[in-house]
Chimera marker file (.cmm) of the C-alpha trace (Angstrom):
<marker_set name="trace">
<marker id="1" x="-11.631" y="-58.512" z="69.731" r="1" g="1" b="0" radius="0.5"/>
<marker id="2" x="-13.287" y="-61.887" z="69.791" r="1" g="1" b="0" radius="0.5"/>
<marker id="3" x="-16.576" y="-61.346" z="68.213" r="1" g="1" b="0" radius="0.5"/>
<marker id="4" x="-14.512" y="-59.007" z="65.512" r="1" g="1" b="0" radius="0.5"/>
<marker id="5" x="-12.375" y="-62.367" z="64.940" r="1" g="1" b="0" radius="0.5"/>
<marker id="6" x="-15.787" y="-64.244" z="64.732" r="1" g="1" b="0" radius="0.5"/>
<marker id="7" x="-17.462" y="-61.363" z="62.407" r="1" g="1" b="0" radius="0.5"/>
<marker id="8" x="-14.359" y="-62.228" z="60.329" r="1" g="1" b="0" radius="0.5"/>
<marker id="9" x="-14.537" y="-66.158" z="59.972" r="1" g="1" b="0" radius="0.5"/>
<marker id="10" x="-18.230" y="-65.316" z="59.026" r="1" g="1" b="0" radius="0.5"/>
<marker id="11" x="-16.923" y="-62.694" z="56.496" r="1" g="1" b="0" radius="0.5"/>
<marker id="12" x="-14.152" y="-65.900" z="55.078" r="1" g="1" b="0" radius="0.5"/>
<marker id="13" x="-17.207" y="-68.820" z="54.689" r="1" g="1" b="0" radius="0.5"/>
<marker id="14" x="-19.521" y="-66.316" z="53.259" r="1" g="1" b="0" radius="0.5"/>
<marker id="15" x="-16.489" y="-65.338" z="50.691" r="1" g="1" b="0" radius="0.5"/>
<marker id="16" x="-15.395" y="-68.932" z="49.985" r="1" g="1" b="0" radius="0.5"/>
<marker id="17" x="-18.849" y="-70.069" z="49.689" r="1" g="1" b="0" radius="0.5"/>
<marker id="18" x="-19.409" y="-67.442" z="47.358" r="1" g="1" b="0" radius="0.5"/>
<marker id="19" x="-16.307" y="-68.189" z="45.123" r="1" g="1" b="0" radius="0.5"/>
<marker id="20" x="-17.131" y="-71.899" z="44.802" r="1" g="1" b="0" radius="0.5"/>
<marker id="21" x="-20.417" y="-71.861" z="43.987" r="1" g="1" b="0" radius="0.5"/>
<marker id="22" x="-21.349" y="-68.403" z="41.438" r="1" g="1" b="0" radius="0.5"/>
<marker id="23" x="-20.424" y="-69.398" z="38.531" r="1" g="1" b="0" radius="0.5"/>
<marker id="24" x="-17.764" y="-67.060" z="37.018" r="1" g="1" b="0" radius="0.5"/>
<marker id="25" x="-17.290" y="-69.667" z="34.032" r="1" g="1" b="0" radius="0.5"/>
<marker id="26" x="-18.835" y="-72.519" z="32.726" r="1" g="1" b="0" radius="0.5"/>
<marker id="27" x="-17.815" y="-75.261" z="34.197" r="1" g="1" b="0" radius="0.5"/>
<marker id="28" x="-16.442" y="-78.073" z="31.887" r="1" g="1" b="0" radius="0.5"/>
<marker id="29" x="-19.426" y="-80.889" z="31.588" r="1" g="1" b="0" radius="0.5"/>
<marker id="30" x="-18.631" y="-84.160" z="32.234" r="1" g="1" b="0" radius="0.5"/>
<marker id="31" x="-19.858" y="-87.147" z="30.234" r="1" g="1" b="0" radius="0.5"/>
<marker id="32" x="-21.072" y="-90.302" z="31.197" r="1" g="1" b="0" radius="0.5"/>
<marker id="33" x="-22.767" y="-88.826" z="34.592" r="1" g="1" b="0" radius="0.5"/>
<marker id="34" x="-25.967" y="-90.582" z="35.576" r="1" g="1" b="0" radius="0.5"/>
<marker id="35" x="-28.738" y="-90.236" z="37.989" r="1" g="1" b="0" radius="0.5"/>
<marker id="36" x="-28.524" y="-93.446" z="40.431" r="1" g="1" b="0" radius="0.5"/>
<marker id="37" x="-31.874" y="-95.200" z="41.717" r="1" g="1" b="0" radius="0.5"/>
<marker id="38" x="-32.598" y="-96.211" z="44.857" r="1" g="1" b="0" radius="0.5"/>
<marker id="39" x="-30.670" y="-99.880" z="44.625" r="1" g="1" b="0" radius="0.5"/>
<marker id="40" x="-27.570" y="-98.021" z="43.039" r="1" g="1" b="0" radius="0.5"/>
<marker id="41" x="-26.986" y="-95.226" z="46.016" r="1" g="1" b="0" radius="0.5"/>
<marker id="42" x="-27.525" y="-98.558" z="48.673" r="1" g="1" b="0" radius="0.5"/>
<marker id="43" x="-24.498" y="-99.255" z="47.708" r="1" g="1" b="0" radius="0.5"/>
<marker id="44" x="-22.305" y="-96.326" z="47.658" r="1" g="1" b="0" radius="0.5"/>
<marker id="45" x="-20.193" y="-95.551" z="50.319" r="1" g="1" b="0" radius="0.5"/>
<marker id="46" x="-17.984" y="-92.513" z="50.955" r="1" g="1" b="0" radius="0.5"/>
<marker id="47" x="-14.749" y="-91.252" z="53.091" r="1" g="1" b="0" radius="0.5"/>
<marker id="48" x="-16.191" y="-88.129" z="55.161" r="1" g="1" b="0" radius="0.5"/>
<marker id="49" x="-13.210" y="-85.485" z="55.828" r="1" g="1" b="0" radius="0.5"/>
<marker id="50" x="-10.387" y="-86.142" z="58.672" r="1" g="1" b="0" radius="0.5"/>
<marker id="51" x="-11.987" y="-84.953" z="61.692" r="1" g="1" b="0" radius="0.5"/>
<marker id="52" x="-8.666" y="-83.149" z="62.260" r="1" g="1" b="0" radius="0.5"/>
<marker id="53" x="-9.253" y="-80.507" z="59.397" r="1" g="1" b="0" radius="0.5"/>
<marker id="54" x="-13.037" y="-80.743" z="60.549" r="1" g="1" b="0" radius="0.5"/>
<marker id="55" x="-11.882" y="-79.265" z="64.189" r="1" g="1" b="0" radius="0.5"/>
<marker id="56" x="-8.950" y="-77.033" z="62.505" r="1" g="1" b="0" radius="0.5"/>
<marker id="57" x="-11.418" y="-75.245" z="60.286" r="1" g="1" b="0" radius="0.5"/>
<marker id="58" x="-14.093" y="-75.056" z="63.274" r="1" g="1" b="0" radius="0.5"/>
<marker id="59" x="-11.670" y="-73.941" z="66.156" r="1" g="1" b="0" radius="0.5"/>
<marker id="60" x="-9.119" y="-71.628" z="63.550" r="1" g="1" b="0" radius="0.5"/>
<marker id="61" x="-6.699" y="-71.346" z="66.241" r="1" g="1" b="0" radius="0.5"/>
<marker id="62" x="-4.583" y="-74.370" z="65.266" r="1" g="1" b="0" radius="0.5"/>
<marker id="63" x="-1.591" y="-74.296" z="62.995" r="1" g="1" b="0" radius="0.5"/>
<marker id="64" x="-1.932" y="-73.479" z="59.050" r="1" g="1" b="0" radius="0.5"/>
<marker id="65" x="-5.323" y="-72.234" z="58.698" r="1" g="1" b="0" radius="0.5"/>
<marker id="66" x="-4.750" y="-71.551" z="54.395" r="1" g="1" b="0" radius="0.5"/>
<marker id="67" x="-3.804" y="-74.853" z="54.282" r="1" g="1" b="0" radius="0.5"/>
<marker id="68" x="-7.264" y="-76.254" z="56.363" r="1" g="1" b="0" radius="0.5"/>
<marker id="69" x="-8.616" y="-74.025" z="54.112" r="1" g="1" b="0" radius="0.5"/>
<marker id="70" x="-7.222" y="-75.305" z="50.654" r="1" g="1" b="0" radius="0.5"/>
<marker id="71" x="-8.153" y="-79.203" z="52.028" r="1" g="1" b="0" radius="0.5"/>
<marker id="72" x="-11.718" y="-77.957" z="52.675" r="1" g="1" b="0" radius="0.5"/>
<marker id="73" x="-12.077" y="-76.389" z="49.327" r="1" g="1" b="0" radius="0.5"/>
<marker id="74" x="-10.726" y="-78.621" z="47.574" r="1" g="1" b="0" radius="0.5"/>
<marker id="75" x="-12.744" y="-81.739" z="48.982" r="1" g="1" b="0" radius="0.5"/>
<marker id="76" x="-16.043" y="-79.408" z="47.971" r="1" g="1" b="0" radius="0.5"/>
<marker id="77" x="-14.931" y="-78.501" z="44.652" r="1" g="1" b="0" radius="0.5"/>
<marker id="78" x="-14.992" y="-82.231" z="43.971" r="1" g="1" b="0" radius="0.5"/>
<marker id="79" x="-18.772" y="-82.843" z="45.530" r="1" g="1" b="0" radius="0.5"/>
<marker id="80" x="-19.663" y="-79.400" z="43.819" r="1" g="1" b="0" radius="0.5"/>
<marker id="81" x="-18.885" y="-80.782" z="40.354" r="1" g="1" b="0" radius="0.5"/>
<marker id="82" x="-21.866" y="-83.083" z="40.546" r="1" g="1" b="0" radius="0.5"/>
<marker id="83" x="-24.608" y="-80.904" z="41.543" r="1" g="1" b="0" radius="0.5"/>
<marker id="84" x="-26.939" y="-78.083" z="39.387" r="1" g="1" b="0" radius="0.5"/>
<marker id="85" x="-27.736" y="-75.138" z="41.486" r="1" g="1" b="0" radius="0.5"/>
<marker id="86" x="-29.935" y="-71.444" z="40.220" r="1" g="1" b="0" radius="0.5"/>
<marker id="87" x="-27.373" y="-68.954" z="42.170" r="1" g="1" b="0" radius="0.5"/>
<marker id="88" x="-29.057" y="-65.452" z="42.541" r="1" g="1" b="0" radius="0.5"/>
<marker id="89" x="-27.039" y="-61.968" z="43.581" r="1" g="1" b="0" radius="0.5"/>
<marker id="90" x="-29.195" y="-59.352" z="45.193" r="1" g="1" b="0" radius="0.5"/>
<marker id="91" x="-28.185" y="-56.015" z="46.410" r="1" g="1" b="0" radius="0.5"/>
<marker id="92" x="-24.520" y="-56.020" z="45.132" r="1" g="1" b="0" radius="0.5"/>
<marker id="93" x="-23.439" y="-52.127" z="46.383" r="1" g="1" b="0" radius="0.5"/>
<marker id="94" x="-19.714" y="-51.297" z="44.745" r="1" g="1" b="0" radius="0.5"/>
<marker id="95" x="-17.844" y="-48.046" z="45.842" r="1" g="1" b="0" radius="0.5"/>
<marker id="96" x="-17.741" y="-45.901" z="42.191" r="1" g="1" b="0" radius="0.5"/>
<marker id="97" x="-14.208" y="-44.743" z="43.784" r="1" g="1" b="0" radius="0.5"/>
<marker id="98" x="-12.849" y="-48.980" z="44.022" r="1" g="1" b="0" radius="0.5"/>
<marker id="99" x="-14.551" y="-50.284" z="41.604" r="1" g="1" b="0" radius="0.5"/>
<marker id="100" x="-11.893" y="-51.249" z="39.471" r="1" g="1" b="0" radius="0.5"/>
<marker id="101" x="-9.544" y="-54.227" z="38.676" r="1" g="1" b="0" radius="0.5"/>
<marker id="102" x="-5.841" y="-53.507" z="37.969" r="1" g="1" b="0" radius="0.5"/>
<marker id="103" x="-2.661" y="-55.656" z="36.757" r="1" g="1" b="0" radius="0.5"/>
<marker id="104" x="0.449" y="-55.705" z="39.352" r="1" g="1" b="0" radius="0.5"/>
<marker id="105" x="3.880" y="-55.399" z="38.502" r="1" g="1" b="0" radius="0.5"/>
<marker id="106" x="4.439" y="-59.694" z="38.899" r="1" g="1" b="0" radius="0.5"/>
<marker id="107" x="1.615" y="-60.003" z="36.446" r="1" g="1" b="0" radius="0.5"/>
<marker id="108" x="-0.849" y="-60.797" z="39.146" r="1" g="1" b="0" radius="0.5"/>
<marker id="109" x="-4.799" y="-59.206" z="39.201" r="1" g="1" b="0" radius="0.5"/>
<marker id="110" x="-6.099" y="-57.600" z="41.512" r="1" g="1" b="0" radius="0.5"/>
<marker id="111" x="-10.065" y="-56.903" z="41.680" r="1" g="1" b="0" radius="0.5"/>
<marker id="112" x="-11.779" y="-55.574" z="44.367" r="1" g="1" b="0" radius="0.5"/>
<marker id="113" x="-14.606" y="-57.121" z="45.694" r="1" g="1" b="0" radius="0.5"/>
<marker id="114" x="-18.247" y="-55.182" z="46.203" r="1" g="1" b="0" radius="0.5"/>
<marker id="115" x="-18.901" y="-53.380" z="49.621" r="1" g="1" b="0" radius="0.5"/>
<marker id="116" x="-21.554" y="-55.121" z="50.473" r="1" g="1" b="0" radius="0.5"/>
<marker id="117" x="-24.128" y="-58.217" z="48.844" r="1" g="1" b="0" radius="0.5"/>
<marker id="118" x="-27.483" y="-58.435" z="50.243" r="1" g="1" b="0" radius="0.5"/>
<marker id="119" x="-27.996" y="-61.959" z="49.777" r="1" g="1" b="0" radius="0.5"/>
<marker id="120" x="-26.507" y="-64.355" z="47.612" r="1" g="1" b="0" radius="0.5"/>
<marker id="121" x="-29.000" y="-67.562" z="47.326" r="1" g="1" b="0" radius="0.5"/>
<marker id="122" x="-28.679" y="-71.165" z="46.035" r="1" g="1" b="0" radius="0.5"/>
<marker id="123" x="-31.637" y="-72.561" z="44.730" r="1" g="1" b="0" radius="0.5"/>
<marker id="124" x="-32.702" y="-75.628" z="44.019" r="1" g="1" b="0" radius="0.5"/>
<marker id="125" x="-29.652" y="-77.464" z="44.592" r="1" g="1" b="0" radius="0.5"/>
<marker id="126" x="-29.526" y="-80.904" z="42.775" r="1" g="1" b="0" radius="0.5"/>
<marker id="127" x="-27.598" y="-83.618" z="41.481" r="1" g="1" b="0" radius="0.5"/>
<marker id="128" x="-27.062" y="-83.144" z="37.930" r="1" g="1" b="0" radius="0.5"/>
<marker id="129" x="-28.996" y="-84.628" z="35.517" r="1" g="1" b="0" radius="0.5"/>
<marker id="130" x="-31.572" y="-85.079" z="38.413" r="1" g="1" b="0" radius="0.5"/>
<marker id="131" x="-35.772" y="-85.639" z="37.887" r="1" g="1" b="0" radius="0.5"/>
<marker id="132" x="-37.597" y="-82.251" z="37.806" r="1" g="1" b="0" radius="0.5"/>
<marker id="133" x="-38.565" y="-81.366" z="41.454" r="1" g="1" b="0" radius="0.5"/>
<marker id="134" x="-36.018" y="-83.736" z="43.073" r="1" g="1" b="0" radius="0.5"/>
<marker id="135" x="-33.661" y="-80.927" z="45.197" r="1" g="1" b="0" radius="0.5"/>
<marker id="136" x="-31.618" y="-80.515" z="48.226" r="1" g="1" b="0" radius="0.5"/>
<marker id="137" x="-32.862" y="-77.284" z="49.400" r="1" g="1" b="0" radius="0.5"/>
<marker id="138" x="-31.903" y="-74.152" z="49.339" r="1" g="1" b="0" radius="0.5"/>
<marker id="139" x="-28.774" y="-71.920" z="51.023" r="1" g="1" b="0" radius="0.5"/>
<marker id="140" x="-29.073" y="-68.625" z="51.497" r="1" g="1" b="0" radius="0.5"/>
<marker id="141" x="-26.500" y="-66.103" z="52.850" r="1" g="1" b="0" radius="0.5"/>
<marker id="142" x="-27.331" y="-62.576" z="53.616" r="1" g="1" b="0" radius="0.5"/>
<marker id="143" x="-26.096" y="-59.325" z="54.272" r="1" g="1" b="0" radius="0.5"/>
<marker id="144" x="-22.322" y="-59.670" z="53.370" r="1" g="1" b="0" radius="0.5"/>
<marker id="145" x="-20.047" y="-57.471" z="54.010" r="1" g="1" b="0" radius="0.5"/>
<marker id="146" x="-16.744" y="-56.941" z="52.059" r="1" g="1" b="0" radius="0.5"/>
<marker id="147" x="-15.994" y="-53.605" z="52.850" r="1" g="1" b="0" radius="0.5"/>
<marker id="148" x="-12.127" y="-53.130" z="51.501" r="1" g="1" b="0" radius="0.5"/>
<marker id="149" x="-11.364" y="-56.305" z="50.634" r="1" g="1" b="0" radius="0.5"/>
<marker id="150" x="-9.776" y="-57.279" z="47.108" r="1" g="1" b="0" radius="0.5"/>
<marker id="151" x="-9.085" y="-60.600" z="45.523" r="1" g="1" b="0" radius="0.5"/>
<marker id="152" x="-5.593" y="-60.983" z="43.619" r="1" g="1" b="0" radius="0.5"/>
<marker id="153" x="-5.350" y="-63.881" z="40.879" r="1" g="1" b="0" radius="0.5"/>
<marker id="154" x="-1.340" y="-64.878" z="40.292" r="1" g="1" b="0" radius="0.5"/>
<marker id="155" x="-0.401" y="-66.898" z="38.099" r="1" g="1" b="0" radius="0.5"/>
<marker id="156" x="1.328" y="-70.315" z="38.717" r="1" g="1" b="0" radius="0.5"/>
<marker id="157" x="4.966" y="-70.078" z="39.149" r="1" g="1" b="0" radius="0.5"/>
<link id1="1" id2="2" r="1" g="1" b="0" radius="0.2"/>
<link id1="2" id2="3" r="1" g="1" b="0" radius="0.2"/>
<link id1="3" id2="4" r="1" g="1" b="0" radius="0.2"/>
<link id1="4" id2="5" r="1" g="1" b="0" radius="0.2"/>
<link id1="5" id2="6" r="1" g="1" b="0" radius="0.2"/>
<link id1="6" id2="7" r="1" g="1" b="0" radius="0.2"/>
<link id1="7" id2="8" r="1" g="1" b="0" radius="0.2"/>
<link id1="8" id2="9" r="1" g="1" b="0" radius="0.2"/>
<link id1="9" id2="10" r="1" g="1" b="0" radius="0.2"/>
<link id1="10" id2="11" r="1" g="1" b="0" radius="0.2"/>
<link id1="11" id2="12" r="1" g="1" b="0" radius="0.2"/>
<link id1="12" id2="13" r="1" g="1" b="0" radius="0.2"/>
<link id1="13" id2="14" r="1" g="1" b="0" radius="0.2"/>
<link id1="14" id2="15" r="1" g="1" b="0" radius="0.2"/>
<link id1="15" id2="16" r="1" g="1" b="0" radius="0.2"/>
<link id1="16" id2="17" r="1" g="1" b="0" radius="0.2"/>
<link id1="17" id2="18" r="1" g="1" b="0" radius="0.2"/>
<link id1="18" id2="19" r="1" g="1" b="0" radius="0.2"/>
<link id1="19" id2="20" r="1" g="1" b="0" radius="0.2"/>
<link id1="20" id2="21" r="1" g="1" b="0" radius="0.2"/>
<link id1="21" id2="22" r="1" g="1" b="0" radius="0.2"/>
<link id1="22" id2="23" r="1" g="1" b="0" radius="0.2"/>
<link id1="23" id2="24" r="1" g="1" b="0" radius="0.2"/>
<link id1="24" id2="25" r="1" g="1" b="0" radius="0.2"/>
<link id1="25" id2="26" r="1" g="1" b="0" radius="0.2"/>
<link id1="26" id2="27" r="1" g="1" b="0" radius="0.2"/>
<link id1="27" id2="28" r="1" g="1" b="0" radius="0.2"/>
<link id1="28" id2="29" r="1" g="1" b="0" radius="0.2"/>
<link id1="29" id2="30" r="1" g="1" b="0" radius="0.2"/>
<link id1="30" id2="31" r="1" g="1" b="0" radius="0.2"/>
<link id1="31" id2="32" r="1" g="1" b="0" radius="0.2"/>
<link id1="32" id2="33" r="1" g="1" b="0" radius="0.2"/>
<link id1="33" id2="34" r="1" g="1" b="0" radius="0.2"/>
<link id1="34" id2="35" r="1" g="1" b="0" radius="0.2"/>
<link id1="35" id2="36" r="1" g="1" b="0" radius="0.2"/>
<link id1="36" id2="37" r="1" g="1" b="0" radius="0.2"/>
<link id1="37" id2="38" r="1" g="1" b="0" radius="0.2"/>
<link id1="38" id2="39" r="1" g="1" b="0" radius="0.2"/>
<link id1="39" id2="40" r="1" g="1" b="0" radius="0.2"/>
<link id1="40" id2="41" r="1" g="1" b="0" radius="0.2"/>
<link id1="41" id2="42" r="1" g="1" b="0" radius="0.2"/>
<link id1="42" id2="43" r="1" g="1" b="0" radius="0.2"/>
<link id1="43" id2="44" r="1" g="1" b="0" radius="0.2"/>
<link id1="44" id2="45" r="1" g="1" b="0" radius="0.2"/>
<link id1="45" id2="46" r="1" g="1" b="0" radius="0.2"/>
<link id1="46" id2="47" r="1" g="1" b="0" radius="0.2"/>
<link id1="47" id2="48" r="1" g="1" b="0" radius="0.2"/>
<link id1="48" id2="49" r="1" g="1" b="0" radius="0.2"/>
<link id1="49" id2="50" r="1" g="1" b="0" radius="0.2"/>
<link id1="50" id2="51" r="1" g="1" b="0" radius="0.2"/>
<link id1="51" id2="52" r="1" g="1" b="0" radius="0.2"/>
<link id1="52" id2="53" r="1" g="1" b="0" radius="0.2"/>
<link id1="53" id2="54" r="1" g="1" b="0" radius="0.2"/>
<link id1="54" id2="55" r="1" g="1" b="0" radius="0.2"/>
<link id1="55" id2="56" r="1" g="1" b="0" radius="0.2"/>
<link id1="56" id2="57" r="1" g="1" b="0" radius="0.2"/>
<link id1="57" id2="58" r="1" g="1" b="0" radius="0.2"/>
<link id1="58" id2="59" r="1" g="1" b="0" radius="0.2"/>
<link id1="59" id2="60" r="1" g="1" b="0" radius="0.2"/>
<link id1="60" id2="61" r="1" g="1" b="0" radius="0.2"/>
<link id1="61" id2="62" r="1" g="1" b="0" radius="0.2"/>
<link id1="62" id2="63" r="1" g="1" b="0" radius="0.2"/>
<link id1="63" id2="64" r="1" g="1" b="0" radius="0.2"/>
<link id1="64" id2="65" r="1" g="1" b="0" radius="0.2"/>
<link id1="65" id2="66" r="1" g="1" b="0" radius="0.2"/>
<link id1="66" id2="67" r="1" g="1" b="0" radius="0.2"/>
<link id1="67" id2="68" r="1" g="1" b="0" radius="0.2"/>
<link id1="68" id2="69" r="1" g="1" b="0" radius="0.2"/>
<link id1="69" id2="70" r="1" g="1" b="0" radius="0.2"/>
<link id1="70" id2="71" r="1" g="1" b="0" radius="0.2"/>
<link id1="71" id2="72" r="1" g="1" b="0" radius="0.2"/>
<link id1="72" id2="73" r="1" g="1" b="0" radius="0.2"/>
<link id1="73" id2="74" r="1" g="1" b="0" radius="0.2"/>
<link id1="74" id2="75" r="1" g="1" b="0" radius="0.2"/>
<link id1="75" id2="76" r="1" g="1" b="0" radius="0.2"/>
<link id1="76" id2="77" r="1" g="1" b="0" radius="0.2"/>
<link id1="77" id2="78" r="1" g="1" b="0" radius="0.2"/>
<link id1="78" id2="79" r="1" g="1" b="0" radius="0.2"/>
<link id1="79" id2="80" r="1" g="1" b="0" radius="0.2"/>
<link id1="80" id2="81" r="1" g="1" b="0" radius="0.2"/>
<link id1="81" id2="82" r="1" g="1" b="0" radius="0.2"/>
<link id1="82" id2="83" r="1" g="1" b="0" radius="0.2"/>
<link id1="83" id2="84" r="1" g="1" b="0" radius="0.2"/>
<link id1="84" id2="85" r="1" g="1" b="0" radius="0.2"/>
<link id1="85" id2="86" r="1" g="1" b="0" radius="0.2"/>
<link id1="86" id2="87" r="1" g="1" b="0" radius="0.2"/>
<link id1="87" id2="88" r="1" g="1" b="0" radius="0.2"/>
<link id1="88" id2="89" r="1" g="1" b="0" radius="0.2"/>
<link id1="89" id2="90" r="1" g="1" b="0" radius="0.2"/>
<link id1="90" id2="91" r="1" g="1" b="0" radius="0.2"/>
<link id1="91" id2="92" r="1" g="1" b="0" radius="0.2"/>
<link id1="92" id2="93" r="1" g="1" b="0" radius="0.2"/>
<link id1="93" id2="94" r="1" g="1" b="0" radius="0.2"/>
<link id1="94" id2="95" r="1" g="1" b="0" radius="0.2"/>
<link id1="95" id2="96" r="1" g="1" b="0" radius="0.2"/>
<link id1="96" id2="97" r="1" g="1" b="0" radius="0.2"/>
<link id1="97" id2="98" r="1" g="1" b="0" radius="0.2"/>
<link id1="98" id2="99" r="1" g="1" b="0" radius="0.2"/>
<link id1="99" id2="100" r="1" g="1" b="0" radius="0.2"/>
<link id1="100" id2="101" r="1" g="1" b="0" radius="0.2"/>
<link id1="101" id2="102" r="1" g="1" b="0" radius="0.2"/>
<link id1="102" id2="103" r="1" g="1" b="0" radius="0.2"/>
<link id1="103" id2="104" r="1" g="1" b="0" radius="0.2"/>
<link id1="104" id2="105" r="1" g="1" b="0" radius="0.2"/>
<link id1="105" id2="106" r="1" g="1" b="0" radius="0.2"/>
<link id1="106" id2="107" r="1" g="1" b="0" radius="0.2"/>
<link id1="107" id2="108" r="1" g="1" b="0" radius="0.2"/>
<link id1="108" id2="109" r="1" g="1" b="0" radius="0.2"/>
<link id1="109" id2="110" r="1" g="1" b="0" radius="0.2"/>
<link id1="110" id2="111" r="1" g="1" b="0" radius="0.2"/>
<link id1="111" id2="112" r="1" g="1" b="0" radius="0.2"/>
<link id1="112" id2="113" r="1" g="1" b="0" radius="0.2"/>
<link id1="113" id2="114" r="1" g="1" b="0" radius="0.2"/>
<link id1="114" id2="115" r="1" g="1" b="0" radius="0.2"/>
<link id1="115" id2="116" r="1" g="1" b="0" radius="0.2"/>
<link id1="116" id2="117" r="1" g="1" b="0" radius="0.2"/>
<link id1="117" id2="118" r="1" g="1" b="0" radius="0.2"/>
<link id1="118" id2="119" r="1" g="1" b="0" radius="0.2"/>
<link id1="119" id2="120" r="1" g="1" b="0" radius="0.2"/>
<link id1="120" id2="121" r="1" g="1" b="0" radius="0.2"/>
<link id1="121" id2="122" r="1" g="1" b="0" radius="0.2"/>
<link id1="122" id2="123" r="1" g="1" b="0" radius="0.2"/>
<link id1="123" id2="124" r="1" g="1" b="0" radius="0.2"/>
<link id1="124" id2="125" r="1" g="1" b="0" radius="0.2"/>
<link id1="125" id2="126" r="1" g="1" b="0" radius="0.2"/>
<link id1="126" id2="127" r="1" g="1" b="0" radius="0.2"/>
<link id1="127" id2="128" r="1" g="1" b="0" radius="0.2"/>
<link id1="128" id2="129" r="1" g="1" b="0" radius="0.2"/>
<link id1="129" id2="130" r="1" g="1" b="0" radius="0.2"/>
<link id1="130" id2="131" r="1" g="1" b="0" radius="0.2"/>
<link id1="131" id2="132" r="1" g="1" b="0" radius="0.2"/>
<link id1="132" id2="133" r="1" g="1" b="0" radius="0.2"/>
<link id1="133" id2="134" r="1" g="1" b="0" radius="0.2"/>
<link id1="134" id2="135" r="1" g="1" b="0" radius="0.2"/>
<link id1="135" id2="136" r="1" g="1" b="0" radius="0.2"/>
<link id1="136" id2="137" r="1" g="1" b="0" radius="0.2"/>
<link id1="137" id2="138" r="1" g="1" b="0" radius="0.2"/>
<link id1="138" id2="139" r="1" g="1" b="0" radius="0.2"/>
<link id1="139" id2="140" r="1" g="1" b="0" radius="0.2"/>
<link id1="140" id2="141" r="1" g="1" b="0" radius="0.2"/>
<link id1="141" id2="142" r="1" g="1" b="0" radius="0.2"/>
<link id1="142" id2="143" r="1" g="1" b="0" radius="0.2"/>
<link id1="143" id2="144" r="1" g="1" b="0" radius="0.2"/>
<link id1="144" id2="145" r="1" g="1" b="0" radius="0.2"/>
<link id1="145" id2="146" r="1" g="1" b="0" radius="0.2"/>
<link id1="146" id2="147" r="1" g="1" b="0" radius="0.2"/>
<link id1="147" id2="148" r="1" g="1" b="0" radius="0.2"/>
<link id1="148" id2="149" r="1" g="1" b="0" radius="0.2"/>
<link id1="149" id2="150" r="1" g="1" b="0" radius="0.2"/>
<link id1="150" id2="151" r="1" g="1" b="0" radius="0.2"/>
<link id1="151" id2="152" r="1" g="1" b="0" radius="0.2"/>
<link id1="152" id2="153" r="1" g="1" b="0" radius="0.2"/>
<link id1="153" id2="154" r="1" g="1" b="0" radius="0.2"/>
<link id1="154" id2="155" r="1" g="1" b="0" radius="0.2"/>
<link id1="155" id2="156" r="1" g="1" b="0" radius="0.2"/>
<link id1="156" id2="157" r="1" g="1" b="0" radius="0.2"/>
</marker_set>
């Protein structure tokens, strides 16, 4: 039971990591972003995350884990804004029978996700605006599996 509990965290990060950072839409551009030299990022500073939510997310046996969740996401979303990355989708395997996307009877959406993604990279991963060759690195997460699980959008109420 514990390593199919673990299988599923992996199967949640893969998922939110996914959501965040493939671009569904294009993201609004914002003006009057920069690159920063050298003297300019000396003297930045930055609050890191409570370690609370840092331990909740890690250990997911503690209280409201959507809410951990929703703090984490949201506190990348931010950061995420700022960066260019070249996502890539390899291997994307949907069952012909599921592969659909249907309206609910509250006016939410339901779409159900692939089977399975062989890898889903994220290249070159950069500040925007950034000199060519300056990067981060490169993420890559492979063999996904999504087997029966579907996504529903509702609207704010």
């Amino acid at each position: 039971m514990a390593a199919r509990l673990k299988h599923c965290h992996h199967q949640l990060a893969a998922l939110v990591a996914a959501a965040m950072l493939v671009p569904l839409h294009a993201a609004a551009m914002t003006d009057g972003l920069r690159p920063m030299g050298e003297a300019e990022l000396g003297k930045v500073s930055a609050r890191g995350l409570p370690d609370e939510s840092l331990h909740h997310a890690i250990d997911g046996a503690q209280a409201d884990t959507s809410k951990v969740i929703g703090k984490l996401t949201a506190s990348l979303n931010k950061g995420l804004n700022f960066l260019d990355v070249e996502t890539t989708l390899r291997d994307v395997s949907y069952d012909p029978a599921r592969a659909t996307t249907f309206a609910n009877a509250d006016g939410s959406i339901t779409q159900i996700l692939p089977n399975t993604i062989g890898e889903v990279s994220f290249e070159n991963i950069r500040v925007k605006g950034a000199a060519p060759g300056a990067s981060f690195g490169s993420i890559s997460i492979k063999a996904i599996d999504l087997a029966g699980t579907s996504l529903i959008l509702s609207p704010r109420r």
